[in-house]
C-alpha positions as CSV (number, residue, x, y, z in Angstrom):
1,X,1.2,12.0,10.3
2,X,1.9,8.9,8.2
3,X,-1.2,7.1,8.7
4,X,-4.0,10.3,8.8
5,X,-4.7,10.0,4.8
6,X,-5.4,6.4,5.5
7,X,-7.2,6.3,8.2
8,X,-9.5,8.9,6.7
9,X,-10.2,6.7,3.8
10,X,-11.1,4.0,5.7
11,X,-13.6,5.9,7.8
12,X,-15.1,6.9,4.8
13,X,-15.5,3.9,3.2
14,X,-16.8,2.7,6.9
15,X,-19.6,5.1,6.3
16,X,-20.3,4.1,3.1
17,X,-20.3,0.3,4.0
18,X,-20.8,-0.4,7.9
19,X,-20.8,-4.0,7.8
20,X,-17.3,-3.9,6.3
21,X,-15.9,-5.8,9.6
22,X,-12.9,-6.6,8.1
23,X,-12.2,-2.8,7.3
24,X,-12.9,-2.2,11.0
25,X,-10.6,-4.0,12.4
26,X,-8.1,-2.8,9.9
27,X,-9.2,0.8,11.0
28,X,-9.0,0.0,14.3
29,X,-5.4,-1.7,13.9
30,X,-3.6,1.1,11.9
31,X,-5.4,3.6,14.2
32,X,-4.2,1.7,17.4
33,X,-0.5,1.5,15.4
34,X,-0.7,5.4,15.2
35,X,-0.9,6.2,18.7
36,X,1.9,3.7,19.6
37,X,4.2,5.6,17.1
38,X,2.8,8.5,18.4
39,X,3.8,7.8,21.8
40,X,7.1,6.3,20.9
41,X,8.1,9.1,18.7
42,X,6.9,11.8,22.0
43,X,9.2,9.6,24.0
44,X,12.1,9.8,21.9
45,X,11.8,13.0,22.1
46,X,12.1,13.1,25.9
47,X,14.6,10.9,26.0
48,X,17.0,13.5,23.4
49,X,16.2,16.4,25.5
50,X,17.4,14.7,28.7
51,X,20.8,13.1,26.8
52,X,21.1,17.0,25.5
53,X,21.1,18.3,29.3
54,X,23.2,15.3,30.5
55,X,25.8,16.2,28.1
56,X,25.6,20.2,28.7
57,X,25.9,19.2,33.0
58,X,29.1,17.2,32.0
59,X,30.2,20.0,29.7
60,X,30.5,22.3,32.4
């Protein structure tokens, strides 16, 4: 994924320094950011496989 190395580094750096808030609520906004694009790129998905057997019913 596109945001793992990131979000890595921050939690490291979270470690280091825990009363970083700032960093937090970065961490917690990229990390909230992944899942969305997670979820949109899983639903896209979907959303090909049903156009691909819409188009192979109207094929036939």
């Amino acid at each position: 994924m596109k945001y793992e190395e990131k979000l890595n580094r921050m939690a490291t750096h979270m470690e280091d320094h825990p009363h970083d808030y700032q960093t937090s609520i970065s961490y917690l906004k990229l990390r909230s950011r992944s899942i969305a694009d997670e979820r949109k790129q899983k639903k896209l998905e979907a959303w090909k496989k049903v156009q691909k057997y819409k188009e192979q019913e109207h094929g036939k």
